[in-house]
N, C-alpha and C positions, 0 to 999 in steps of 0.2 A: 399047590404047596411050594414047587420051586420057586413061583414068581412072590412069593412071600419072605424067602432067604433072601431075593434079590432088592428087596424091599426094602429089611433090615439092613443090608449091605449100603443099601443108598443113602440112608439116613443115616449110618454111621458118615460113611464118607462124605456128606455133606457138615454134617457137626466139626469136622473134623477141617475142612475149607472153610468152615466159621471160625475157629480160632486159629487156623491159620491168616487169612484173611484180617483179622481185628490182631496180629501183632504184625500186618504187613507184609508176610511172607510170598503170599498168592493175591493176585487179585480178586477185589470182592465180585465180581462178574463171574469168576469159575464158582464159588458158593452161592451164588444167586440162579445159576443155571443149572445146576446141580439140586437145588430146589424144585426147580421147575420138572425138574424128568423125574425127580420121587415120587411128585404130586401125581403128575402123568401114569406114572405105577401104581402107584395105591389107587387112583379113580377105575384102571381097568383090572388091576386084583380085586376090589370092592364088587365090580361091576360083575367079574367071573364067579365071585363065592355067591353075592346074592341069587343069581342067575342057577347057581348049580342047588341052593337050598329052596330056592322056591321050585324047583323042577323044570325050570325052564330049557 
């Protein structure tokens, strides 16, 4: 369940290096990397919840 807030957390802060990013503020490489490590999260939060409802 933590790693689910920190999930949320990441996706805001990536949205968030998205329009920072598209008015130039931050470079689009920090929102593009910051994509990458949410993805990275959600594949092994996915991978924990399935894991834990199939009884594995």
């Amino acid at each position: 369940m933590v790693l689910g807030a920190v999930l949320f957390i990441s996706f805001l802060v990536t949205a968030i290096l998205g329009l920072l990013a598209a008015r130039e503020k931050v470079p689009f490489t920090w929102h593009f990397t910051m994509a990458i490590v949410s993805l990275a999260i959600l594949i092994i939060h996915g991978a924990i919840a399935m894991a834990y409802f199939l009884g594995i």
